[in-house]
N, C-alpha and C positions, 0 to 999 in steps of 0.2 A: 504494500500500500504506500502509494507516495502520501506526502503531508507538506506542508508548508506552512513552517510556525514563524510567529511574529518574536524574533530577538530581540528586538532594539527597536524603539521606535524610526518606523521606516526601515526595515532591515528584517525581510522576511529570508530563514533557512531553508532550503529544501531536505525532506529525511526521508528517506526509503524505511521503512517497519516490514519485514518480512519472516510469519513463523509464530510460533507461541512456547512459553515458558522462561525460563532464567532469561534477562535481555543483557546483550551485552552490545555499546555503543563502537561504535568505529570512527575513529577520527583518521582521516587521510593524512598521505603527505604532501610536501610541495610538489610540484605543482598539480599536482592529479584533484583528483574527487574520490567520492565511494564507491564508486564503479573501480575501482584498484581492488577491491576485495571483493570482485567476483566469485572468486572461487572458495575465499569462505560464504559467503551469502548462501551461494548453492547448496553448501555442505553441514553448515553447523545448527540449521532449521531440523536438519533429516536425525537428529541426534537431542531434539528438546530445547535448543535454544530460541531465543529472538533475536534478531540482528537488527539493529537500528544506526542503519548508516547515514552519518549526516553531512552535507556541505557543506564547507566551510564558508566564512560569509566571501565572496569574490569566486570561487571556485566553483564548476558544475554548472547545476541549476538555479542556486542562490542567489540571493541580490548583489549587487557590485556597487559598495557605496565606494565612496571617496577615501575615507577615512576608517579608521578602526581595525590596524593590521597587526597590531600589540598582539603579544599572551596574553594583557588581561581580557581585553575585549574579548579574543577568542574565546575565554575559557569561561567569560560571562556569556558569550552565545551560546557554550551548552549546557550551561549552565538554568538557561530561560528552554532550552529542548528538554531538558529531565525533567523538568518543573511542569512545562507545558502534557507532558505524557503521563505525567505522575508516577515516574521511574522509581522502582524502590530496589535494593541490594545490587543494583547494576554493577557490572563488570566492565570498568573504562577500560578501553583499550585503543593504543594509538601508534601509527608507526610516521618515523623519521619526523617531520614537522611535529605532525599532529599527536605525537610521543611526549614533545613538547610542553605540546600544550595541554595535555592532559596533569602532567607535571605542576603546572600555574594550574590548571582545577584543583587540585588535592590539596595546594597550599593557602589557594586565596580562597577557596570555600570549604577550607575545611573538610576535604573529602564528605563535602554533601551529598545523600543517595547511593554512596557508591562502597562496597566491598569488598571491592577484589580491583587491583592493578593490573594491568598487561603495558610493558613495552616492547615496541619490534624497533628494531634498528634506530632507535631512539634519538635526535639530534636533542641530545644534553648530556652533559649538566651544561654545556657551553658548547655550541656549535662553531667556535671561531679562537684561537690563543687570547691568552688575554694573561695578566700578571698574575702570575702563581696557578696558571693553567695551560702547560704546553701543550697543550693535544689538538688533533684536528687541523681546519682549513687554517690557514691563516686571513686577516679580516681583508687583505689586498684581493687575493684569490675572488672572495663573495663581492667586494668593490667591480672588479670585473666582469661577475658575472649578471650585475645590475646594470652596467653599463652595457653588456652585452643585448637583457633583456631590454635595453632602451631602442638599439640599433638595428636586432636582429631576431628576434623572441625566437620564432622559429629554427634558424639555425643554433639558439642556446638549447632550448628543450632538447634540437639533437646532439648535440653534445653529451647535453646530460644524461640522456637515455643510451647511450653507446655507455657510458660508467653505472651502469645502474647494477646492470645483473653479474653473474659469475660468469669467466669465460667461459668454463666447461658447462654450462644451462645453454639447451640448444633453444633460440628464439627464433620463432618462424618469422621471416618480412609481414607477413598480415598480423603479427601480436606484436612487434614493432611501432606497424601503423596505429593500429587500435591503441596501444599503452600512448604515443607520442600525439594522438586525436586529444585524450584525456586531460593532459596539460592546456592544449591550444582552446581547451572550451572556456579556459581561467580567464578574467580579463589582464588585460598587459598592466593594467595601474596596480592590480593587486598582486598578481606574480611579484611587481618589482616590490612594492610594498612589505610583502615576505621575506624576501632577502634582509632588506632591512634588517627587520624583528632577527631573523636568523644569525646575521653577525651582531646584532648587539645585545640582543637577549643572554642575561645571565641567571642561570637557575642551582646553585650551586648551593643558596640558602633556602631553597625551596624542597630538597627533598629528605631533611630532616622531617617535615611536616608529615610524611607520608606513615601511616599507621595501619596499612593493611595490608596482608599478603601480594606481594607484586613479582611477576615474573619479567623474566629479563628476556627476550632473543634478539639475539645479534651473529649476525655473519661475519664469520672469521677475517674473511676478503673482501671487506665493505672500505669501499675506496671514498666514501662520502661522508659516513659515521665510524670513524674507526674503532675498530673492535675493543679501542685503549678507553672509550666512550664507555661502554657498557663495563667496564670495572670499577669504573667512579662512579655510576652509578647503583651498581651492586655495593661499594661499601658505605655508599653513604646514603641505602634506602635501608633499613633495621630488618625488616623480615620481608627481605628478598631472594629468588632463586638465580643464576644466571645457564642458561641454557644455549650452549655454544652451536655454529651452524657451520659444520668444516667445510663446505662445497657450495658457501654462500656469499654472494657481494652483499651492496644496500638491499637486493628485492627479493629477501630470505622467503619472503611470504609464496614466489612464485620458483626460487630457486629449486629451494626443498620443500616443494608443493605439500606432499604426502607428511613428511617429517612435521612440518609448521603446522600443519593442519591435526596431526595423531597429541602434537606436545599442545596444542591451545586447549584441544580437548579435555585434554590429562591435568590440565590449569582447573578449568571448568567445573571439570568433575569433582574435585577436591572436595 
């Protein structure tokens, strides 16, 4: 069932709801939408779940405001989506961006509605070095690639999508198309707008905050989140797992289709 809740004044989301029982939310990452988890959508209905995949606001189907490309804002718009559904014991889960910002949920509300953590390929605790945090892109790198999305959008997304998966995941040119369709439905203000948020967002005091069972995956050979990513945030979330993905870049979810799909379950199940 599509839906289209009111965030913000003037700032409707679009959310896909598809299935009945335990709900577990999907936060996308840059630049995609929830049509990125296809192949959980499919799958994790047929086993008792709900999936409740949302756009983020600028991405997909959602509105395209101007403004509002923060963590906080984000994590107040799903924050109005859990509310609006009347979500109760929900399972966040978020990969690369939207890992993020699920991150800024737990901290600035408190883990409102929510029991259970998921990260996949996580861009945090810091998506960019910064003092007393070597890891990752450097902030020149993402300057770049705002600049990029200024000049060229199209040939960034492909760039970006040429580093996304694992060499050895065989991608067919029509899952190329289709993943690389995903990004170009974003508008170009909010793409570049993201970046932003993504080099300067810091959340490194944000996941003390986090008090629920949270799972970790991350890909070994993730050329976007590096794997050094998901260790800082395994020691610095209290009751968290980290489940490694050896034959995995940033797009563990399609890398190791079956593996990502058998371990979220085994999260779930708990």
């Amino acid at each position: 069932m599509s839906r289209e809740i009111l965030a913000a004044p003037g700032v409707n989301v679009h959310v896909e709801d598809v299935g009945e029982g335990t709900p577990i939310v999907l936060l996308h990452g840059w630049p995609v939408n929830h049509r990125m988890f296809e192949y959980q959508t499919n799958w994790l209905p047929e086993h008792g779940y709900r999936v409740i995949g949302i756009d983020l606001r600028g991405y997909g189907a959602s509105d395209r405001p101007w403004r509002g490309y923060d963590y906080d804002t984000m994590a107040d718009d799903v924050h109005a989506v859990l509310e609006a559904l009347d979500l109760r014991e929900v399972v966040l889960a978020g990969f690369s961006m939207g890992g993020a910002i699920a991150i800024r949920y737990m901290a600035r509300h408190s883990g409102d509605r929510v029991s259970r953590l998921a990260l996949f390929g996580a861009a945090a605790p810091s998506f960019t070095q910064r003092e007393g945090f070597p890891h990752n892109l450097e902030k020149s790198t993402v300057d770049e690639f705002i600049a990029a999305c200024h000049a060229d959008r199209p040939a960034l997304l492909a760039d970006f999508g040429g580093m996304f998966f694992d060499e050895s995941t065989e991608i067919s040119p029509k899952f190329e198309d289709w993943f690389h369709g995903l990004g170009m439905e974003a508008a170009g203000h909010s793409t570049a707008a993201s970046l932003v948020a993504l080099r300067d967002e810091d959340l490194r005091g944000d996941l003390a905050a986090i008090s629920v069972p949270t799972a970790i995956f991350h890909g070994v050979n993730d050329q976007i989140c590096s794997f050094e990513l998901a260790g800082e945030m395994h020691r610095g979330i209290e009751d968290s797992s980290l489940t490694r993905f050896e034959k995995s870049g940033h797009g563990l979810f399609y890398d190791e289709l079956e593996k990502f799909n058998q371990a979220l379950r085994d999260f779930l199940d708990r």
